[in-house]
N, CA, C and O atoms as a GROMACS GRO file, in nm:
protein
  400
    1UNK      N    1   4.019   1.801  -2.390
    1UNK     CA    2   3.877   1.825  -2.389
    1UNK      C    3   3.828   1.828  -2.245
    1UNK      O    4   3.855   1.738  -2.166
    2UNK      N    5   3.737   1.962  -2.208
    2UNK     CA    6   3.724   1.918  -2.080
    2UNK      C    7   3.540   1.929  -2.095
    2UNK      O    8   3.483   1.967  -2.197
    3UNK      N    9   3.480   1.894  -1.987
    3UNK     CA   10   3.331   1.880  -2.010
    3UNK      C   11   3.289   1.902  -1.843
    3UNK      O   12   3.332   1.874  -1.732
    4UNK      N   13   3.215   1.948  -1.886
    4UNK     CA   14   3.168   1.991  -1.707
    4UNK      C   15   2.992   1.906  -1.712
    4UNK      O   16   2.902   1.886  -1.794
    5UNK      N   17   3.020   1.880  -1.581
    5UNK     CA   18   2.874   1.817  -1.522
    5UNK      C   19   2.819   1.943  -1.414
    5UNK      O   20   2.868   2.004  -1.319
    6UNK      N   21   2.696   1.943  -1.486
    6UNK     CA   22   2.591   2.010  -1.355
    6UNK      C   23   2.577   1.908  -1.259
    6UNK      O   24   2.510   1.805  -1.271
    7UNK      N   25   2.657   1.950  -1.143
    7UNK     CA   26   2.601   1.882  -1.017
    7UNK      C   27   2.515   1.962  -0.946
    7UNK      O   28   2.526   1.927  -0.828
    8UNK      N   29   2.414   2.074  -0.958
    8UNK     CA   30   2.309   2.099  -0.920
    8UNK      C   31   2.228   2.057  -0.960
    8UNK      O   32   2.192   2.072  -1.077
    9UNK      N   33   2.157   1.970  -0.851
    9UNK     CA   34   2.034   1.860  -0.908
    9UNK      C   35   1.937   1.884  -0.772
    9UNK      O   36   1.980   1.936  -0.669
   10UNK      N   37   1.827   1.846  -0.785
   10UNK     CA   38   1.737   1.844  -0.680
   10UNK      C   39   1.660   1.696  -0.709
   10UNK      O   40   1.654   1.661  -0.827
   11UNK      N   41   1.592   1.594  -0.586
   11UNK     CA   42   1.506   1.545  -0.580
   11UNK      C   43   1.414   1.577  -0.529
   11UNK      O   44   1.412   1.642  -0.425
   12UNK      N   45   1.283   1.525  -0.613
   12UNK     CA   46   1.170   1.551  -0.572
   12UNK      C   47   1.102   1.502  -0.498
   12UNK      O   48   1.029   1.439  -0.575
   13UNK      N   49   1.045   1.464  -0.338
   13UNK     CA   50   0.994   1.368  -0.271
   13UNK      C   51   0.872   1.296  -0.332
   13UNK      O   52   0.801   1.374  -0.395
   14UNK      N   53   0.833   1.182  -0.332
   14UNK     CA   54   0.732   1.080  -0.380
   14UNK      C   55   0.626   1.065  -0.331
   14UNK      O   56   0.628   0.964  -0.260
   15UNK      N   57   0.515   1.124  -0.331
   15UNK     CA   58   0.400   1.097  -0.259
   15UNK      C   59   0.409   0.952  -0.218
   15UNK      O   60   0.502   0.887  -0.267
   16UNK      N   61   0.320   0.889  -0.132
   16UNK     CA   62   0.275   0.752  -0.100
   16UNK      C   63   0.171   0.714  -0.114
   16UNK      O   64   0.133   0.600  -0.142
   17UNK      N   65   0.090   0.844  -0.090
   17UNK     CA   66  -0.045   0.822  -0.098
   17UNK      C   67  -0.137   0.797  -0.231
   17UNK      O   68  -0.106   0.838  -0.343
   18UNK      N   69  -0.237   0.734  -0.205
   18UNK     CA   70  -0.265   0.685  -0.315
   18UNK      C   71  -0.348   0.797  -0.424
   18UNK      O   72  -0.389   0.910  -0.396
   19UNK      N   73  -0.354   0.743  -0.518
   19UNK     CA   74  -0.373   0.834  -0.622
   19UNK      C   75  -0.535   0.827  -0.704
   19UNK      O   76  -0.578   0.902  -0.791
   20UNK      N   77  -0.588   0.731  -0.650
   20UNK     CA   78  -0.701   0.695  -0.705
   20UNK      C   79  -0.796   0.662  -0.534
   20UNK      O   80  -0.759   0.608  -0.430
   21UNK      N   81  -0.922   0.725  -0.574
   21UNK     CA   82  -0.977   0.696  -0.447
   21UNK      C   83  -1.067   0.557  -0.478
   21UNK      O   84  -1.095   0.569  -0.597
   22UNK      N   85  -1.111   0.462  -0.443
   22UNK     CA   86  -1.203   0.344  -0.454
   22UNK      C   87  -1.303   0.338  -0.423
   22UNK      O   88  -1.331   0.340  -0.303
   23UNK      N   89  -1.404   0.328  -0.528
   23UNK     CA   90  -1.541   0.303  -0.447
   23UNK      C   91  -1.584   0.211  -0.360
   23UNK      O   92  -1.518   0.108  -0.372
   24UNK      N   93  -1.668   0.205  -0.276
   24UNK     CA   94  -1.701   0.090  -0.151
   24UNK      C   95  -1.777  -0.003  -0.218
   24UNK      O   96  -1.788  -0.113  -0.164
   25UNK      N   97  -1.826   0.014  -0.312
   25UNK     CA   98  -1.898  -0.121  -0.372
   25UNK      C   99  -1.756  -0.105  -0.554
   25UNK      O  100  -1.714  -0.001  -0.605
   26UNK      N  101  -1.722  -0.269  -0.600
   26UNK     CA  102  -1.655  -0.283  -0.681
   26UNK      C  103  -1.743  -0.339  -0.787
   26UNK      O  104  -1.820  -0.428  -0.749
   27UNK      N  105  -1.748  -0.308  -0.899
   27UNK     CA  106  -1.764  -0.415  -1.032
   27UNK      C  107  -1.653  -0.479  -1.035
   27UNK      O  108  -1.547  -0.447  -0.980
   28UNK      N  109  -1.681  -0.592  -1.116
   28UNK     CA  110  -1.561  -0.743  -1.143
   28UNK      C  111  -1.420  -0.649  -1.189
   28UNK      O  112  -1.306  -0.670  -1.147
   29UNK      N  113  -1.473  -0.513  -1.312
   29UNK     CA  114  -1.311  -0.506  -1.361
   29UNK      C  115  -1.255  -0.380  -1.251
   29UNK      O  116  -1.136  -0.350  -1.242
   30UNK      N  117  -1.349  -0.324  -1.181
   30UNK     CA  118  -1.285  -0.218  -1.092
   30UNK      C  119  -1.177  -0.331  -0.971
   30UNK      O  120  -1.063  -0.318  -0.928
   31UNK      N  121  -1.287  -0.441  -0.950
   31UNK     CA  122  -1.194  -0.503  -0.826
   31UNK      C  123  -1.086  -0.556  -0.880
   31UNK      O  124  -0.977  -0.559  -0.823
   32UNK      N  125  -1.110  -0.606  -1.002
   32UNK     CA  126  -0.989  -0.700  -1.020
   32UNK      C  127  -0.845  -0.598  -1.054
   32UNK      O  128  -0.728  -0.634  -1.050
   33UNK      N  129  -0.898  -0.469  -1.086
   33UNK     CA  130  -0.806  -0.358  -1.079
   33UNK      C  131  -0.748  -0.295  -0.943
   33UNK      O  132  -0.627  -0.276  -0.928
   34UNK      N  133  -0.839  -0.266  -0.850
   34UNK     CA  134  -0.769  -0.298  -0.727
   34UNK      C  135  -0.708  -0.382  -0.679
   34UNK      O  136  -0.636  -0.346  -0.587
   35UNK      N  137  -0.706  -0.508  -0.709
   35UNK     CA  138  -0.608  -0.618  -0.663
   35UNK      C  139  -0.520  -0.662  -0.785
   35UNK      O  140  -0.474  -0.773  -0.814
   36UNK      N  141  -0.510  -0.543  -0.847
   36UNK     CA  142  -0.382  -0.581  -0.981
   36UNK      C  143  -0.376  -0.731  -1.065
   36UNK      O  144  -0.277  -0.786  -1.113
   37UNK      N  145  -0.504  -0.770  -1.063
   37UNK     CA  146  -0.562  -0.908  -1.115
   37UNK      C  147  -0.619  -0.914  -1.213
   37UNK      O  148  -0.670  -0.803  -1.232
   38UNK      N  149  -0.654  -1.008  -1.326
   38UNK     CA  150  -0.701  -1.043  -1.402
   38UNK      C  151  -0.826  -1.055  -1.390
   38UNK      O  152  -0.845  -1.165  -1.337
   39UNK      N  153  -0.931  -1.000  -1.410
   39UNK     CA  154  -1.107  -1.045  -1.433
   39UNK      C  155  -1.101  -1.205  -1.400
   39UNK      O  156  -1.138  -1.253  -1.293
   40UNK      N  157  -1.054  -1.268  -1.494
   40UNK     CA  158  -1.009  -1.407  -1.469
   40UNK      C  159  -1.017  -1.452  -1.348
   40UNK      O  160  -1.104  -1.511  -1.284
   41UNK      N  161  -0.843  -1.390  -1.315
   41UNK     CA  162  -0.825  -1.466  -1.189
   41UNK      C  163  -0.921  -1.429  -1.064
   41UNK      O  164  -0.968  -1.497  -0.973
   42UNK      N  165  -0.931  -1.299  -1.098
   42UNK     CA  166  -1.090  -1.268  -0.973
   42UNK      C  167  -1.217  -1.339  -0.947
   42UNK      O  168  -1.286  -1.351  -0.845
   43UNK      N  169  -1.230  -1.390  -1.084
   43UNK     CA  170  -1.376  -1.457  -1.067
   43UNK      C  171  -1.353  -1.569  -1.009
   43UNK      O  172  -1.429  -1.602  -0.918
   44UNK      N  173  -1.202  -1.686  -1.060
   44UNK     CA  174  -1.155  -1.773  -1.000
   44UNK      C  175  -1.140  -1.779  -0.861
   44UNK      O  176  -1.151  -1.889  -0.807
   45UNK      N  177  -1.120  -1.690  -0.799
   45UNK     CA  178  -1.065  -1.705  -0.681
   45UNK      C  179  -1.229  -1.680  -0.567
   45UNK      O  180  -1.264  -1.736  -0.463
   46UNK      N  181  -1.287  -1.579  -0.647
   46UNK     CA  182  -1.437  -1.598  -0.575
   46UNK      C  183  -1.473  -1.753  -0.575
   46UNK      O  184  -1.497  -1.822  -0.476
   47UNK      N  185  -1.472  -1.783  -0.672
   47UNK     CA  186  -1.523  -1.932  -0.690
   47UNK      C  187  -1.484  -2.032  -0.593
   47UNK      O  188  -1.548  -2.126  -0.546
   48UNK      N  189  -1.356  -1.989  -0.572
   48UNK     CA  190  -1.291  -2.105  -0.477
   48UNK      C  191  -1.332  -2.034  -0.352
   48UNK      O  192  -1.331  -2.106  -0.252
   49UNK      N  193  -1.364  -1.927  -0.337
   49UNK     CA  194  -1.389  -1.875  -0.171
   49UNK      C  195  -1.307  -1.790  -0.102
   49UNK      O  196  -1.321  -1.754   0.015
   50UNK      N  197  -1.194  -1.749  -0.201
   50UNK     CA  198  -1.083  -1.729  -0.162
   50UNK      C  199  -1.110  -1.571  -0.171
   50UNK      O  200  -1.015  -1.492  -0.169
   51UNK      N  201  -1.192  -1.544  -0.178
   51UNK     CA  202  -1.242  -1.385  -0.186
   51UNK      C  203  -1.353  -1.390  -0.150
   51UNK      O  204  -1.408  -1.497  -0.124
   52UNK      N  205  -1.426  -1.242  -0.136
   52UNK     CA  206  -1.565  -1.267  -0.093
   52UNK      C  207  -1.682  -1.260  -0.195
   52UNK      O  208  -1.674  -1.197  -0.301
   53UNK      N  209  -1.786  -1.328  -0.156
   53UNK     CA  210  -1.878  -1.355  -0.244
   53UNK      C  211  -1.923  -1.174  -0.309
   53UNK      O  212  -1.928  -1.089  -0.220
   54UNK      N  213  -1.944  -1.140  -0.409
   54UNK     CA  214  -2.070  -0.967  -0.386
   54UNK      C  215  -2.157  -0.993  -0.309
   54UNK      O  216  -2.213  -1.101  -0.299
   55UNK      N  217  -2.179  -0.885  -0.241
   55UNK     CA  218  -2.287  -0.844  -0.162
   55UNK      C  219  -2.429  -0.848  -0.235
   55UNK      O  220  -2.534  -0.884  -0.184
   56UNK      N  221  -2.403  -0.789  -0.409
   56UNK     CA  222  -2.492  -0.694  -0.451
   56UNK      C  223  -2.491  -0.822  -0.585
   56UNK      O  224  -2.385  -0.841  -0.644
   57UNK      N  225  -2.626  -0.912  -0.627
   57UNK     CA  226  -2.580  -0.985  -0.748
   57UNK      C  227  -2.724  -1.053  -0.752
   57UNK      O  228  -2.790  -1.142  -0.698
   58UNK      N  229  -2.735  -0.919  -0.884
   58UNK     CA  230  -2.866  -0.931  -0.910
   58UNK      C  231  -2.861  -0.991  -1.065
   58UNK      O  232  -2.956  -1.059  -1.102
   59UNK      N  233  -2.750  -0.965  -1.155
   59UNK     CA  234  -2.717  -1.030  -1.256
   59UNK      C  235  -2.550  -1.067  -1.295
   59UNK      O  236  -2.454  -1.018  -1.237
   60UNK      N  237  -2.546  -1.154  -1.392
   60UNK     CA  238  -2.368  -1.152  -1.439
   60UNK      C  239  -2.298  -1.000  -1.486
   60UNK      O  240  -2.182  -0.956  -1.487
   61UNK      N  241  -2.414  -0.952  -1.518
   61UNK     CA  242  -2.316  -0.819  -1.550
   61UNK      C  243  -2.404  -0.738  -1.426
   61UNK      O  244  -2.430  -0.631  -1.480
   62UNK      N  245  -2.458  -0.734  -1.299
   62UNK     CA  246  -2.474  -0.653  -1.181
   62UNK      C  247  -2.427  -0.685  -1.106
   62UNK      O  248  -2.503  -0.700  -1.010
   63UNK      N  249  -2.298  -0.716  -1.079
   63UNK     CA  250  -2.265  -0.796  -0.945
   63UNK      C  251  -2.173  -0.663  -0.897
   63UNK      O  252  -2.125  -0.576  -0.971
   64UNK      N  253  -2.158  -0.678  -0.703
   64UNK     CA  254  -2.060  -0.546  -0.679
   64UNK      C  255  -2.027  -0.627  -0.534
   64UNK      O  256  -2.108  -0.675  -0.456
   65UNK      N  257  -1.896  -0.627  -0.527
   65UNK     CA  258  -1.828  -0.622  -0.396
   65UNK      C  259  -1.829  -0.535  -0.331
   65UNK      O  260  -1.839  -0.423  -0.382
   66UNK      N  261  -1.817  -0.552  -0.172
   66UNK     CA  262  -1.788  -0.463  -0.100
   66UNK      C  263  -1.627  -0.421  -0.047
   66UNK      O  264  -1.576  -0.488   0.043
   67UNK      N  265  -1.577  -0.345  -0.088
   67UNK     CA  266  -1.421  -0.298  -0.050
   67UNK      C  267  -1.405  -0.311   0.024
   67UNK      O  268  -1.315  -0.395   0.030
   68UNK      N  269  -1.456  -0.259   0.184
   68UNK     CA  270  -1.448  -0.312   0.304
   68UNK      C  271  -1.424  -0.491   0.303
   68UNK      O  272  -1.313  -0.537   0.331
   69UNK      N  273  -1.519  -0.565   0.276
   69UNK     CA  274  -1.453  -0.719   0.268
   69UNK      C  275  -1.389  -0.745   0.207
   69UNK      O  276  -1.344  -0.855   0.237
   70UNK      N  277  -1.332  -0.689   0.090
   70UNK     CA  278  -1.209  -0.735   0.011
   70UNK      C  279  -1.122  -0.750   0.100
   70UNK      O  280  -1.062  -0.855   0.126
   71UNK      N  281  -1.105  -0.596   0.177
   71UNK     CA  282  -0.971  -0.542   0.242
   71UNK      C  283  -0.983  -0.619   0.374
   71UNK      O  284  -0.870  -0.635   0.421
   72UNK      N  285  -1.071  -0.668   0.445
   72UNK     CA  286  -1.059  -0.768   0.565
   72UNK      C  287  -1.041  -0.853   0.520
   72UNK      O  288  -0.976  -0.920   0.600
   73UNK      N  289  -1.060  -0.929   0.397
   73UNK     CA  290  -1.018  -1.052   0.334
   73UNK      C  291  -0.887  -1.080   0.339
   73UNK      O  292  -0.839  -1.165   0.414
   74UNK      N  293  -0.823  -1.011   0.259
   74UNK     CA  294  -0.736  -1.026   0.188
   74UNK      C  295  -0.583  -0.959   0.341
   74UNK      O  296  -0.473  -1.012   0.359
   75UNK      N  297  -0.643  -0.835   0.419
   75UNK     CA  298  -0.560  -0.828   0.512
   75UNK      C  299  -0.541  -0.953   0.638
   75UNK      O  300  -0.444  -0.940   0.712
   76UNK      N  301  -0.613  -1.045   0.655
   76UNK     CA  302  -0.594  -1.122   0.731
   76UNK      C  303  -0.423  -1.239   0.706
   76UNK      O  304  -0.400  -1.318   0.615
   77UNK      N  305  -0.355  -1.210   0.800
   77UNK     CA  306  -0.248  -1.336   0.815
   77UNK      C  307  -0.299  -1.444   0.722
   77UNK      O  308  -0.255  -1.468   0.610
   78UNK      N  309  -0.392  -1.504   0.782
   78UNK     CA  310  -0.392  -1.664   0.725
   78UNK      C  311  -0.471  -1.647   0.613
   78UNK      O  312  -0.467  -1.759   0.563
   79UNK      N  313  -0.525  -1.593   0.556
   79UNK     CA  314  -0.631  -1.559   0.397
   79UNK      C  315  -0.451  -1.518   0.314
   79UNK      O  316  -0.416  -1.579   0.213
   80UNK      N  317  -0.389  -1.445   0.359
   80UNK     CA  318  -0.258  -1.428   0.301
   80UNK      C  319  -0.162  -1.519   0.251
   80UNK      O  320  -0.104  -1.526   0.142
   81UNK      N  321  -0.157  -1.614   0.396
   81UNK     CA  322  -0.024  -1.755   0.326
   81UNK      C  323  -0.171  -1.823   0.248
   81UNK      O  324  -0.134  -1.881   0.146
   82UNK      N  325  -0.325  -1.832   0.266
   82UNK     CA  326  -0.378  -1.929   0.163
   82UNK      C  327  -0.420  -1.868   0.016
   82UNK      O  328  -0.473  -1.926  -0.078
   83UNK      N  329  -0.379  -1.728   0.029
   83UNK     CA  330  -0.411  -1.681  -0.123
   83UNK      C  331  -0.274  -1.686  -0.210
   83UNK      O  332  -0.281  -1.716  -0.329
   84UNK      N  333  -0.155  -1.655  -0.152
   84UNK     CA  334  -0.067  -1.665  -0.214
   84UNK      C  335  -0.060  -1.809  -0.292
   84UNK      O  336  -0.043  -1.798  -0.413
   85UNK      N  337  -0.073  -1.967  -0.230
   85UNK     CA  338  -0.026  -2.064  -0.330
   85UNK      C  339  -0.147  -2.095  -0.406
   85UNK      O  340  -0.137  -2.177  -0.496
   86UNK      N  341  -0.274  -2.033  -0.378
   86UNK     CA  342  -0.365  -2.048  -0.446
   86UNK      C  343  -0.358  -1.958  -0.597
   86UNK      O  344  -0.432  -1.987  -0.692
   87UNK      N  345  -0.261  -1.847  -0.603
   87UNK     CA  346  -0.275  -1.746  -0.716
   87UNK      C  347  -0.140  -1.827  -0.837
   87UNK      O  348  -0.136  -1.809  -0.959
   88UNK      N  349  -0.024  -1.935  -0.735
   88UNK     CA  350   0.057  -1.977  -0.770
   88UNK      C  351   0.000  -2.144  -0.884
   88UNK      O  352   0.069  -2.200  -0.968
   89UNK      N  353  -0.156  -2.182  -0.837
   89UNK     CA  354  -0.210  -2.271  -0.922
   89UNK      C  355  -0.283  -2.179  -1.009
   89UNK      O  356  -0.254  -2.215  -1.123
   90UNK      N  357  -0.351  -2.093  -1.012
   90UNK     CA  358  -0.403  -1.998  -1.101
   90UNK      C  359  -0.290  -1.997  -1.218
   90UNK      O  360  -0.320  -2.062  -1.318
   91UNK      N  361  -0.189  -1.944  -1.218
   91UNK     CA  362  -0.113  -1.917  -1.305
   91UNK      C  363  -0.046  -2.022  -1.364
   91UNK      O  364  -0.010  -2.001  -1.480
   92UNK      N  365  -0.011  -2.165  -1.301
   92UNK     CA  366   0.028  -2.277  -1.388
   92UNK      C  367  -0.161  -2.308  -1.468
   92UNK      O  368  -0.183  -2.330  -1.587
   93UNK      N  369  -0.221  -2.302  -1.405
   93UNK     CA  370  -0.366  -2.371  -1.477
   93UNK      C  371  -0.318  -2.241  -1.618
   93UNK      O  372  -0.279  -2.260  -1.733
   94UNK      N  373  -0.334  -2.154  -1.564
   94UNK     CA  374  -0.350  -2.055  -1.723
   94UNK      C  375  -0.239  -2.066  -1.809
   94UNK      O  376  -0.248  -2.036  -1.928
   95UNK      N  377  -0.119  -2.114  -1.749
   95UNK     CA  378  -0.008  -2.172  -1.860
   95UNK      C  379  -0.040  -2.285  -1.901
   95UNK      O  380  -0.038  -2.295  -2.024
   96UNK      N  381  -0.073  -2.384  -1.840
   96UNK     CA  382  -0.110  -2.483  -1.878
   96UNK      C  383  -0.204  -2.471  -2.034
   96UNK      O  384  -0.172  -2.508  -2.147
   97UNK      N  385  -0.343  -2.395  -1.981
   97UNK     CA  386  -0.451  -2.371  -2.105
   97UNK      C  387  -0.356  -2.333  -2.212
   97UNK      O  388  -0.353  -2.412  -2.306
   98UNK      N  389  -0.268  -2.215  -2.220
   98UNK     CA  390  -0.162  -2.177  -2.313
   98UNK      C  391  -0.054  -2.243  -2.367
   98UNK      O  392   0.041  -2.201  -2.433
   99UNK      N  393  -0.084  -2.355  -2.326
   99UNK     CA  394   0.023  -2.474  -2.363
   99UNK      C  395   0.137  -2.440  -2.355
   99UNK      O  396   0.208  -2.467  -2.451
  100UNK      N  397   0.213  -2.350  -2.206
  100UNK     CA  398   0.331  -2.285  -2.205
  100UNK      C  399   0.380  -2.430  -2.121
  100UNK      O  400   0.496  -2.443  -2.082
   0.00000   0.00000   0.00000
């Protein structure tokens, strides 16, 4: 039995660029979608300071971040090593509630 393989193949290069553009002001589920987060853990982490307050918060359901301070937030060195073990108690507290 013999069987032949197509070894004519092509790859396709991968964009990098991003695919979604972001608005400069965020609602809770747009930001917490830019930072691949839970509503949850977003509001949590405002709370603690560990993000920035909205700019714009005129009610619980009007509140809007500014993207620009997310992204100076969150790009800074030291906001970095203190958000990381802070997202690492986030997630035992929410196992915890889940009695995992």
């Amino acid at each position: 039995m013999h069987t032949e393989f197509d070894t004519n193949f092509s790859v396709e290069a991968v964009s990098l660029t991003p695919t979604r553009s972001w608005p400069a002001m965020m609602g809770l589920s747009t930001m917490a979608e830019y930072l691949d987060m839970s509503p949850n853990s977003v509001k949590k982490l405002v709370a603690m300071k560990e993000l920035p307050q909205p700019v714009l918060d005129l009610s619980p359901r009007l509140r809007r971040w500014s993207k620009v301070q997310i992204d100076e937030q969150i790009a800074s060195p030291a906001q970095a090593q203190k958000l990381a073990p802070r997202m690492e108690d986030i997630i035992k507290l929410n196992a915890t509630k889940r009695g995992v």
